[in-house]
VEXVEXFI-536461 format. One record per residue (C-alpha): residue in one letter; residue number from 1; y, x, z; chain. Coordinates in nm, 4 decimals, padded with zeros to 6 digits. Example, Ala and Ser with C-alpha at 12.3 -4.5 7.8 and 13.67 -1.06 7.14 Angstrom:
// VEXVEXFI-536461
NODE;resn;resi;c2;c1;c3;chain
NODE;A;1;-00.4500;01.2300;00.7800;A
NODE;S;2;-00.1060;01.3670;00.7140;A
//
This chain:
// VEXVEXFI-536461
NODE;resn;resi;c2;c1;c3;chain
NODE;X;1;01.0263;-01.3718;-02.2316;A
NODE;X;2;00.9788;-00.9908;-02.2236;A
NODE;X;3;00.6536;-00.8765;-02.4095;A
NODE;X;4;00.4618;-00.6352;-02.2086;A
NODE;X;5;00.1533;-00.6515;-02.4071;A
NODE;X;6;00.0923;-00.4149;-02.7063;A
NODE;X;7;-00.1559;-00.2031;-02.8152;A
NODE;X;8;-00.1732;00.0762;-03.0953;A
NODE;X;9;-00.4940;00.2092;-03.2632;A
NODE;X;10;-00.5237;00.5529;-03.3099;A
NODE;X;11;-00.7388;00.4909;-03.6729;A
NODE;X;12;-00.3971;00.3433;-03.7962;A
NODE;X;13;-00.1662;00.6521;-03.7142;A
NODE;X;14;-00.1869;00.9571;-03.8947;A
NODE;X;15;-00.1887;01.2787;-03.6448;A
NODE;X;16;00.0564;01.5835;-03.7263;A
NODE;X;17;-00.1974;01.7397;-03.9837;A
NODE;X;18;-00.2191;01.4170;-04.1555;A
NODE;X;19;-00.5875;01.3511;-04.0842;A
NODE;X;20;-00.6162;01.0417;-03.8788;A
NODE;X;21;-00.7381;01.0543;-03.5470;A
NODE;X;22;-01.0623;00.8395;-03.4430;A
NODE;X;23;-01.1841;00.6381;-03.1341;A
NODE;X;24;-00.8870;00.5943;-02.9435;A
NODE;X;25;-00.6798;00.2947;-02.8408;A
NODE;X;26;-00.3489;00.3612;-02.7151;A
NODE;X;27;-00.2306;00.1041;-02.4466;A
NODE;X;28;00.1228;00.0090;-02.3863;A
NODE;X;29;00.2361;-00.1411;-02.0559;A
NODE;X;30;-00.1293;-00.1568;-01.9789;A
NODE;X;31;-00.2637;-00.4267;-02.1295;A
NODE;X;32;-00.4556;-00.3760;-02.4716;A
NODE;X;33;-00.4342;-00.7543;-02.6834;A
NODE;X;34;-00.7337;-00.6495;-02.8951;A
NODE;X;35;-00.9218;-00.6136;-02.5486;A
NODE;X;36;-00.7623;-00.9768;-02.4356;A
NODE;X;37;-00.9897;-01.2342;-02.2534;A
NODE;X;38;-00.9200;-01.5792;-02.3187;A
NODE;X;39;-00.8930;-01.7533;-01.9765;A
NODE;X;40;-00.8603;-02.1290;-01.8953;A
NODE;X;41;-00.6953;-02.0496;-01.5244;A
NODE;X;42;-00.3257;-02.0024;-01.6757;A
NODE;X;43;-00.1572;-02.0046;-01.9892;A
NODE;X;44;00.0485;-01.6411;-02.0753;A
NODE;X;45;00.3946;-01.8519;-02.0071;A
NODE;X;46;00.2528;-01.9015;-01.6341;A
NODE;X;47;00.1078;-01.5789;-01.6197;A
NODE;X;48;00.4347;-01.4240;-01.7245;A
NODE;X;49;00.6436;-01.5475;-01.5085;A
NODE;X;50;00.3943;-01.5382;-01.2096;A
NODE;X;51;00.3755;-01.1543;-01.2776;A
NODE;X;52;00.7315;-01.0986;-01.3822;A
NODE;X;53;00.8570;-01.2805;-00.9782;A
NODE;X;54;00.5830;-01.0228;-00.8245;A
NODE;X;55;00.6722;-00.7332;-01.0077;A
NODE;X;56;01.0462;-00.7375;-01.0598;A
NODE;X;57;01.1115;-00.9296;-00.7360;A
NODE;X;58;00.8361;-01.0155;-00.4624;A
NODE;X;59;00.6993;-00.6296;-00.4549;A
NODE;X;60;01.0584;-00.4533;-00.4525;A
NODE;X;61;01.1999;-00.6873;-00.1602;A
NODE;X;62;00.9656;-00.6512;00.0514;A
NODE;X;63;00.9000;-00.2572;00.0264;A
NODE;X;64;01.3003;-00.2205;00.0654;A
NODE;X;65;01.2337;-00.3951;00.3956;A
NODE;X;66;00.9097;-00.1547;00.4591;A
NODE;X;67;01.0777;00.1302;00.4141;A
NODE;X;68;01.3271;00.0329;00.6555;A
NODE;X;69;01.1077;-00.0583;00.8989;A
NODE;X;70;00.8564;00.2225;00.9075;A
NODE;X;71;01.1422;00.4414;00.9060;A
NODE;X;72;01.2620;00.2985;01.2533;A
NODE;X;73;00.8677;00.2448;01.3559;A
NODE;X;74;00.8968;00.6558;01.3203;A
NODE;X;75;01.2067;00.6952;01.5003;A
NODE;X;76;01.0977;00.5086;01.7550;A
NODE;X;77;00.7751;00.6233;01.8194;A
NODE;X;78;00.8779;00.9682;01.8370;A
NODE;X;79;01.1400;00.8714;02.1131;A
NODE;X;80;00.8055;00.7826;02.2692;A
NODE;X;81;00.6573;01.1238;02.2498;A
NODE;X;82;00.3090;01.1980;02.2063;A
NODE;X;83;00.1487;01.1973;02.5422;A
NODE;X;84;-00.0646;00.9032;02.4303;A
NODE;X;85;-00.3267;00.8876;02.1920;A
NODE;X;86;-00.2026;00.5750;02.0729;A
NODE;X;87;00.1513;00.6741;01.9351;A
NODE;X;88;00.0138;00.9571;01.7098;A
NODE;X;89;-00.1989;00.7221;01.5033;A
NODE;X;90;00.0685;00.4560;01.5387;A
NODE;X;91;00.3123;00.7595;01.3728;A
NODE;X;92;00.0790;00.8468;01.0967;A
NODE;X;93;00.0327;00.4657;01.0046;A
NODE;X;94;00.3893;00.4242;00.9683;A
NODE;X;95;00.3819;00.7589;00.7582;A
NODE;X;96;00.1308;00.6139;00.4949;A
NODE;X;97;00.2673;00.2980;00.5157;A
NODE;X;98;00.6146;00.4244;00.4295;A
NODE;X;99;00.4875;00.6620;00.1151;A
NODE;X;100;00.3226;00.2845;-00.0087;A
NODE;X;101;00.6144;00.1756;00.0031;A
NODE;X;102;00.7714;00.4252;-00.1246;A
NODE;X;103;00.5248;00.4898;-00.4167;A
NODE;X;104;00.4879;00.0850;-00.5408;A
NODE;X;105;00.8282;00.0110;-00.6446;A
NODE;X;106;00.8183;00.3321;-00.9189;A
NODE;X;107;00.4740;00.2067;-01.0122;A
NODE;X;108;00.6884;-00.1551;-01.0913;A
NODE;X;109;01.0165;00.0387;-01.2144;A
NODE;X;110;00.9316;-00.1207;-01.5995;A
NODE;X;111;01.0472;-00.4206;-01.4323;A
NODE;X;112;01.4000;-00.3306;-01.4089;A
NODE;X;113;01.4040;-00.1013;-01.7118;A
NODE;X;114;01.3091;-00.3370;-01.9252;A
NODE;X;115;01.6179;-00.5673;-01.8821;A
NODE;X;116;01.8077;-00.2615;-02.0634;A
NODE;X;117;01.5690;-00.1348;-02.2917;A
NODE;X;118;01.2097;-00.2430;-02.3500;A
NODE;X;119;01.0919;00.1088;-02.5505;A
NODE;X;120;01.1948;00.2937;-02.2460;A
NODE;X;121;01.0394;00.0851;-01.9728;A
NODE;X;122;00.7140;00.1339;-02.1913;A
NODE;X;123;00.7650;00.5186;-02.1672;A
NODE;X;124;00.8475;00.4701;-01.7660;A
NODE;X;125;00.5303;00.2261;-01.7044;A
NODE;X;126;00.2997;00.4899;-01.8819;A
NODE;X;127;00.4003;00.8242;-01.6493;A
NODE;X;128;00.4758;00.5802;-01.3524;A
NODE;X;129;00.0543;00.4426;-01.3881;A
NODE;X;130;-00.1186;00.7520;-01.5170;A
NODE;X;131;00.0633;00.9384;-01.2697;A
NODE;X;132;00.0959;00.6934;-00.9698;A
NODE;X;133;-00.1503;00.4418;-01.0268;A
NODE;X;134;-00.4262;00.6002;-00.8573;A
NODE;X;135;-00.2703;00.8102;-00.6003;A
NODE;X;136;-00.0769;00.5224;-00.4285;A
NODE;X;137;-00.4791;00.3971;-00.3166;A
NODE;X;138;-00.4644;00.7147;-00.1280;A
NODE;X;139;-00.1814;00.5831;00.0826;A
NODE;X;140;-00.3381;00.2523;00.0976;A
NODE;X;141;-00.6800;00.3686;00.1905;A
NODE;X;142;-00.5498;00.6172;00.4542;A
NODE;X;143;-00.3642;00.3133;00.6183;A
NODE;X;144;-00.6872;00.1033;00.6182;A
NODE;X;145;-00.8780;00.4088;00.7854;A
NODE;X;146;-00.5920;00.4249;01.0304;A
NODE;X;147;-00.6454;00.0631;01.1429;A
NODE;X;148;-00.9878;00.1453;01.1818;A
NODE;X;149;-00.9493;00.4151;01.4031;A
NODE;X;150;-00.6913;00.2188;01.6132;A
NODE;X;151;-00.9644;-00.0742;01.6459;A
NODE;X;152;-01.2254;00.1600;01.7900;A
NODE;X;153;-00.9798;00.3624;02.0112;A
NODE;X;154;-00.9048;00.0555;02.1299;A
NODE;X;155;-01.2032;-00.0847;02.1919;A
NODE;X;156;-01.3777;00.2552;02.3826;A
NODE;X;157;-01.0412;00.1876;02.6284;A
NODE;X;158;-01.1550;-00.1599;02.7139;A
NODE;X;159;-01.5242;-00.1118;02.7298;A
NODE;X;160;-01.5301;00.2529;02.8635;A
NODE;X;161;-01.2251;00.3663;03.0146;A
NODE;X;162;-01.2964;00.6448;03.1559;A
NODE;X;163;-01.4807;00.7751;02.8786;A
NODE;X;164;-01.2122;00.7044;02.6164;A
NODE;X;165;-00.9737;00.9986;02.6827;A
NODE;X;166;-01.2368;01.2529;02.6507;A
NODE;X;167;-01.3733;01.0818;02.3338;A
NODE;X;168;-01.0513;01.0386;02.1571;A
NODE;X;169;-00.8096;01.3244;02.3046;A
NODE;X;170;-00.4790;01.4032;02.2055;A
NODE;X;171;-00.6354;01.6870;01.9791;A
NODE;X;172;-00.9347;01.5313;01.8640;A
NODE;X;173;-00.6790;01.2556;01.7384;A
NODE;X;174;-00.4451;01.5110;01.5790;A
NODE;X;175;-00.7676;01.6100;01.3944;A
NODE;X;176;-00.8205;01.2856;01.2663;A
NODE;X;177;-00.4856;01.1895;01.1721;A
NODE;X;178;-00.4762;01.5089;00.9279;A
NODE;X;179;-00.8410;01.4157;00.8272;A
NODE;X;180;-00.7667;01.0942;00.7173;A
NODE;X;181;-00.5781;01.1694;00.3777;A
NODE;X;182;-00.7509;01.4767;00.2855;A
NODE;X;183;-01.0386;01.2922;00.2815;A
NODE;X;184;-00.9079;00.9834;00.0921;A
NODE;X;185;-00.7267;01.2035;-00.1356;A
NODE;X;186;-01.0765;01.3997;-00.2097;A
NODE;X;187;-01.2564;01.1190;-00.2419;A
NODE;X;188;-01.0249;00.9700;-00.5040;A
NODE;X;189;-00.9783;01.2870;-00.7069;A
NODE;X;190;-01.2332;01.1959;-00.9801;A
NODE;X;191;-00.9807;00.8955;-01.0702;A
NODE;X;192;-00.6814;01.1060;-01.1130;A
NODE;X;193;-00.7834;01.2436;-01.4387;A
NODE;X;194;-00.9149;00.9612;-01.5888;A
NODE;X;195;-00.5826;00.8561;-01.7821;A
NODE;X;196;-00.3410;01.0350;-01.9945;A
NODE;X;197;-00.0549;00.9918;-02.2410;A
NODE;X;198;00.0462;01.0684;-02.5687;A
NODE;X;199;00.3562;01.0577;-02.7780;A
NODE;X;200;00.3328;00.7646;-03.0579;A
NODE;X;201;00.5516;00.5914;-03.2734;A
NODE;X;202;00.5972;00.2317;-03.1670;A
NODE;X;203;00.6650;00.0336;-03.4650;A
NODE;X;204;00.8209;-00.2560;-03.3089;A
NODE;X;205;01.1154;-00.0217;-03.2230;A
NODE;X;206;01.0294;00.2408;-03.4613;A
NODE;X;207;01.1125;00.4738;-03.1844;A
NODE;X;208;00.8052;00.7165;-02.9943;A
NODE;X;209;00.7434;00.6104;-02.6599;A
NODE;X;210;00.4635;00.7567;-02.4433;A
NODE;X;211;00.1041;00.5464;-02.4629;A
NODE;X;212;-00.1825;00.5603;-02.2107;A
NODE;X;213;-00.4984;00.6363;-02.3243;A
NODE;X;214;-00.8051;00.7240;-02.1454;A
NODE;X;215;-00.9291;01.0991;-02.0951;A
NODE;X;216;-01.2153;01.2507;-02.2785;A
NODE;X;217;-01.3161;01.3217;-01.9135;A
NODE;X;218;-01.2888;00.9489;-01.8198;A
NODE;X;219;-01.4938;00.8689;-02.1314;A
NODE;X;220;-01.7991;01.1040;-02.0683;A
NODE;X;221;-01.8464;00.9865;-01.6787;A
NODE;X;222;-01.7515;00.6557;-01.7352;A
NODE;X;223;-02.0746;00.4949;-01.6062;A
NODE;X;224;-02.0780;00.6878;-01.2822;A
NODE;X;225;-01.6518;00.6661;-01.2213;A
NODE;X;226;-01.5783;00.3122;-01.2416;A
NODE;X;227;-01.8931;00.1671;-01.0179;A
NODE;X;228;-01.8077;00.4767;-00.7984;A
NODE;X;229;-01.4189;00.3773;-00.7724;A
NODE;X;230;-01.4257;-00.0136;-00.7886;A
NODE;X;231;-01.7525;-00.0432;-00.5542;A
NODE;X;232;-01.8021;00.2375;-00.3468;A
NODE;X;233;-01.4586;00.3953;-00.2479;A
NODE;X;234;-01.3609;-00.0544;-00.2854;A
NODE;X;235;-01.6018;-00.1282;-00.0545;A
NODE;X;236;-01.6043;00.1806;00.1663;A
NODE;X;237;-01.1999;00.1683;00.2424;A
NODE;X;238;-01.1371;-00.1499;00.2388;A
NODE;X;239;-01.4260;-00.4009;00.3084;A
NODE;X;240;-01.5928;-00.1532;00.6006;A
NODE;X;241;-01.2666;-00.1441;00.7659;A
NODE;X;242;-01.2295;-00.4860;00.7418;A
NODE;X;243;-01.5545;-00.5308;00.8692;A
NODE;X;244;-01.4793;-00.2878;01.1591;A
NODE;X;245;-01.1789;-00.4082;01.2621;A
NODE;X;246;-01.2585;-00.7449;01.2820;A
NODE;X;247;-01.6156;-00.6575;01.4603;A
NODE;X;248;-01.3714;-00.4476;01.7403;A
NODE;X;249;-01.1144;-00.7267;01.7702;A
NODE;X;250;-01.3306;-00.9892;01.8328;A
NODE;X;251;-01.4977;-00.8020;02.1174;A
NODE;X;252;-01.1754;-00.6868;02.2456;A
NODE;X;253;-01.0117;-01.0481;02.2811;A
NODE;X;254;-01.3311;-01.1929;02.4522;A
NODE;X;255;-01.2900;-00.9175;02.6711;A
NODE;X;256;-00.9603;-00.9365;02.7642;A
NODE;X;257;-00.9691;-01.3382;02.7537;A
NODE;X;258;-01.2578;-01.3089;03.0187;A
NODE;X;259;-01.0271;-01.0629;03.2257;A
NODE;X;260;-00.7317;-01.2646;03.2815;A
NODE;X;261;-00.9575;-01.5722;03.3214;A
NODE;X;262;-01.1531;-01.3852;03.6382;A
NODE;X;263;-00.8386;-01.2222;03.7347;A
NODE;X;264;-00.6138;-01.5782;03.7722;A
NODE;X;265;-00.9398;-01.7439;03.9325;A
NODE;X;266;-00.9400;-01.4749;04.2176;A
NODE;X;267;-00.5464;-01.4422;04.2088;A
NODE;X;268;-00.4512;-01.8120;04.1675;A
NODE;X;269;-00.1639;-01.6950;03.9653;A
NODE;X;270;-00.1295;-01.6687;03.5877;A
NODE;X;271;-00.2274;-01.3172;03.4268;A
NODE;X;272;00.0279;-01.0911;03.3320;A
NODE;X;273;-00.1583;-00.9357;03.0326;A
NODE;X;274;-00.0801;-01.2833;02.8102;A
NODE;X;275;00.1749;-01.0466;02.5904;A
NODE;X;276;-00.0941;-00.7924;02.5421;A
NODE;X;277;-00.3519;-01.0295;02.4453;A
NODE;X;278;-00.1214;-01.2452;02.2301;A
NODE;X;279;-00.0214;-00.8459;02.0433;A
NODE;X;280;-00.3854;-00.7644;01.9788;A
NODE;X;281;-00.4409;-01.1115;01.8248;A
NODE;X;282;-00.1321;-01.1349;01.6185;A
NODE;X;283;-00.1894;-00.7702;01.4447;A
NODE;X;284;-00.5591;-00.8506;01.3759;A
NODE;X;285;-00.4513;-01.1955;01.2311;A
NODE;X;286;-00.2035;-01.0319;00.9996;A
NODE;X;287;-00.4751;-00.7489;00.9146;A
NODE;X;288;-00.7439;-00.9803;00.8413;A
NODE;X;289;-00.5017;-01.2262;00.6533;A
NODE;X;290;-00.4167;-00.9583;00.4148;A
NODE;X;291;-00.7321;-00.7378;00.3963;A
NODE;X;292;-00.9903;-01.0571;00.3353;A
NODE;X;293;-00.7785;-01.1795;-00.0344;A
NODE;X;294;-00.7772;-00.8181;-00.1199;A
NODE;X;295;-01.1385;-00.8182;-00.0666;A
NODE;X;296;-01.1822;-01.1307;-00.2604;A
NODE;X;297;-00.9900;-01.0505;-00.5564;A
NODE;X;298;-01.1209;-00.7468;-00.5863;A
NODE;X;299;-01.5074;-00.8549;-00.5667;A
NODE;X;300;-01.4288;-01.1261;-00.8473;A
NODE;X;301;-01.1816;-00.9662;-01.0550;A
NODE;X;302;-01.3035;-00.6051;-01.1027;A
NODE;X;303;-01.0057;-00.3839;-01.1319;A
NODE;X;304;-00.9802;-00.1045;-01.3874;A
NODE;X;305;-00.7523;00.1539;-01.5069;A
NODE;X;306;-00.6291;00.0167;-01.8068;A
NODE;X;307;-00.6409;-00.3993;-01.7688;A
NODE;X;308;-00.8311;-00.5878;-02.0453;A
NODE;X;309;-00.6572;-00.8839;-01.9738;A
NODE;X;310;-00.3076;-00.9916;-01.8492;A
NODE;X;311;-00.4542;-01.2444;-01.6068;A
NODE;X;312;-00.6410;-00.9091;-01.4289;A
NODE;X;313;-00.3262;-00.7481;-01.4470;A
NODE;X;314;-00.1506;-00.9896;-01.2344;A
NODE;X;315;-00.4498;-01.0523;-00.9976;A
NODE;X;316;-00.3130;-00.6670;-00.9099;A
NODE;X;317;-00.0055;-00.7655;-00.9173;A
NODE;X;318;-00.1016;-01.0124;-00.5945;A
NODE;X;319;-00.3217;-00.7466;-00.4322;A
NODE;X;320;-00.0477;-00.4994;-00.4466;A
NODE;X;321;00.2125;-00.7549;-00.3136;A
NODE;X;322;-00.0213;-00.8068;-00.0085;A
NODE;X;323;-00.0714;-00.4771;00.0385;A
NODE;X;324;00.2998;-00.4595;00.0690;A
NODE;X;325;00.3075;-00.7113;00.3415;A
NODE;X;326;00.0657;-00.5175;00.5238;A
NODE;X;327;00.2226;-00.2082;00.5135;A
NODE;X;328;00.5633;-00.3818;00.5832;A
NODE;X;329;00.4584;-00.6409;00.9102;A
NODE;X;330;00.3765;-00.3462;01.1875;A
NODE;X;331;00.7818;-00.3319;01.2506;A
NODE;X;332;00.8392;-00.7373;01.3171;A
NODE;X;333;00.5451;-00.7153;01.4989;A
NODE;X;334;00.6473;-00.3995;01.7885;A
NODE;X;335;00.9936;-00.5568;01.7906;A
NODE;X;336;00.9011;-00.9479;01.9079;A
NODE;X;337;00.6049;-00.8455;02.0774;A
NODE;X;338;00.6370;-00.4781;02.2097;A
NODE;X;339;00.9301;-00.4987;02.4973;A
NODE;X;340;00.8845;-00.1031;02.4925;A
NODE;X;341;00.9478;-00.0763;02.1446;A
NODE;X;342;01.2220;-00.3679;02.1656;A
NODE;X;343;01.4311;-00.1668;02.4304;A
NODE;X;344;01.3903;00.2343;02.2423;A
NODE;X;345;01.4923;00.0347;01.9373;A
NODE;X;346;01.7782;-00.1223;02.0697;A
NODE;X;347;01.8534;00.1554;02.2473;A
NODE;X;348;01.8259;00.3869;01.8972;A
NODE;X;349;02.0564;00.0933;01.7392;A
NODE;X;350;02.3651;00.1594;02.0183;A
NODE;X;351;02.3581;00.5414;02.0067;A
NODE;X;352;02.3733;00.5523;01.6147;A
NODE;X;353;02.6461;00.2632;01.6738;A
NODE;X;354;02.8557;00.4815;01.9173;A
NODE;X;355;02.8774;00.7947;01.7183;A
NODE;X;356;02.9102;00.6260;01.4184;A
NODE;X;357;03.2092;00.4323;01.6420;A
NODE;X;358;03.2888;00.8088;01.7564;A
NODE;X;359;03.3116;00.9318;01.4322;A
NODE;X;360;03.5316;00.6691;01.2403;A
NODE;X;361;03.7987;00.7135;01.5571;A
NODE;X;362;03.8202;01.0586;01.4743;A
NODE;X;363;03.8503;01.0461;01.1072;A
NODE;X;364;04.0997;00.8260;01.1596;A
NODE;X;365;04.3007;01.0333;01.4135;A
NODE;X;366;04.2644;01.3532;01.1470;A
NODE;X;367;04.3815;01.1637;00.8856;A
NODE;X;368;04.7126;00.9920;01.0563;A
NODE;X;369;04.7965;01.3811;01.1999;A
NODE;X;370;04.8116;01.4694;00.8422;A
//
């Protein structure tokens, strides 16, 4: 079993000048042993291989499949156009949910590394958190907002709709759709300089690999940056959205429900709006199955920077794997329960087949003429 756990103090290391430098721990993949907690949930075999199945495997698979599938949720969408309201925050959702997806797997890239060379997958896990780590929240908290917005939009065009197109117009959504990650990004910025590296000599491999260690910056404000980061931006990203998309849904389906009930009572036929319904429940299902664990793991298991323990480390792991899932479900959802989305799809899939069909006939034709 690979050994991500190391740590190197700075009082032991002689700087260039030969003085020795003072009050710094240098982590490596992480996870500082002299900071370990003892835990009686899992033993460091389990947690090991728990953490090396969601790292190395879990997380890559299923943002490979994200990718894909916010890439064609784009596509799509944009074959749509952008007369509704609805498709330009349903294109900017993809959009941060394809940078997640994009962002996580270099964030995990020690994970393959290490099979080749451990010293280097140290230096790779050090730039990939202190440069990564925070910034990839940005994508994830813009996403969250996103859902938000879609729950209320949604909700003004059942309750009030002929008030909802003035209230959220095609430019008032643009304006919120560029909104959203400048002011996730801002509110995040305090956390980007709160790590660092440095160049030290590793003497398990006697080779220097790059350590994390936390900025002077990070060291002065620490009392006001981590309650700020791991309870108010926690709390006001994730939690209140849950909160508000749950609080919208719910209203939403008791509306609709009662619709189609009044509707078939006064038609004496079965509603048509069953798909509808069954789409609203099934994406607030998934949202609320992912977000509510996040929001759980996070409330007991406080997250940090650097992890004092490997068993906190993997409890990220699992938050990070479900916040893959979210980011990756939107596409199986539009394609089984969109028949709009089915069809441009399909249609997308036999145009790219026929000039790719197209193409090979010609290259073929060049090639026997020569």
């Amino acid at each position: 079993m690979f050994n991500y756990s190391y740590a190197i103090d700075t009082a032991s290391i002689a700087s260039n000048d030969g003085n020795f430098q003072n009050n710094h721990i240098f982590y490596i993949n992480n996870v500082c042993i002299s900071c370990t907690q003892s835990n009686g949930l899992l033993d460091t075999h389990t947690i090991e291989v728990l953490r090396i199945l969601t790292n190395c495997f879990m997380v890559n698979i299923i943002c490979v499949f994200g990718i894909v599938g916010n890439c064609i949720n784009i596509a799509v969408l944009c074959q749509h156009g952008f007369r509704e309201t609805t498709n330009i925050i349903l294109v900017s959702l993809s959009v941060s949910d394809l940078l997640y997806c994009l962002v996580v797997p270099v964030t995990k890239i020690r994970c393959v590394i290490m099979f080749f060379s451990e010293a280097m997958s140290i230096t790779a896990h050090t730039f990939g958190t202190v440069y990564l780590f925070m910034p990839k929240f940005v994508c994830l908290a813009s996403s969250f907002t996103y859902v938000s917005i879609i729950a209320v939009e949604r909700f003004f065009a059942v309750f009030f709709p002929f008030r909802v197109t003035k209230i959220f117009s095609r430019q008032t959504m643009k304006v919120l759709v560029v909104s959203v990650p400048m002011f996730t990004a801002t509110s995040l910025i305090p956390t980007f300089f709160a790590l660092t590296y440095e160049w030290v000599l590793d003497p398990r491999y006697n080779i220097t690999v790059a350590a994390m260690r936390y900025t002077e910056f990070y060291v002065a404000y620490q009392s006001f940056i981590d309650p700020y980061t791991w309870v108010g931006l926690s709390n006001g990203f994730c939690a209140s959205s849950l909160l508000v998309v749950v609080s919208c849904c719910i209203a939403i389906g008791i509306k609709l429900i009662r619709a189609v009930v009044k509707r078939q009572e006064m038609t004496g036929r079965a509603a048509t709006n069953d798909k509808a319904v069954k789409m609203l429940v099934t994406v607030c299902v998934v949202y609320i199955a992912i977000a509510i664990p996040i929001v759980t793991l996070y409330s007991y298991y406080q997250p940090a920077f650097i992890f004092t323990s490997t068993l906190y480390e993997l409890v990220e792991s699992i938050a990070v794997l479900l916040s893959c899932i979210n980011a990756s479900a939107n596409f199986v959802i539009y394609v089984t329960m969109s028949e709009k989305f089915a069809n441009t799809y399909r249609r997308l899939l036999s145009c790219s087949g026929g000039m790719f069909r197209r193409g090979s006939k010609g290259y073929t034709s060049n090639t026997i003429s020569r």
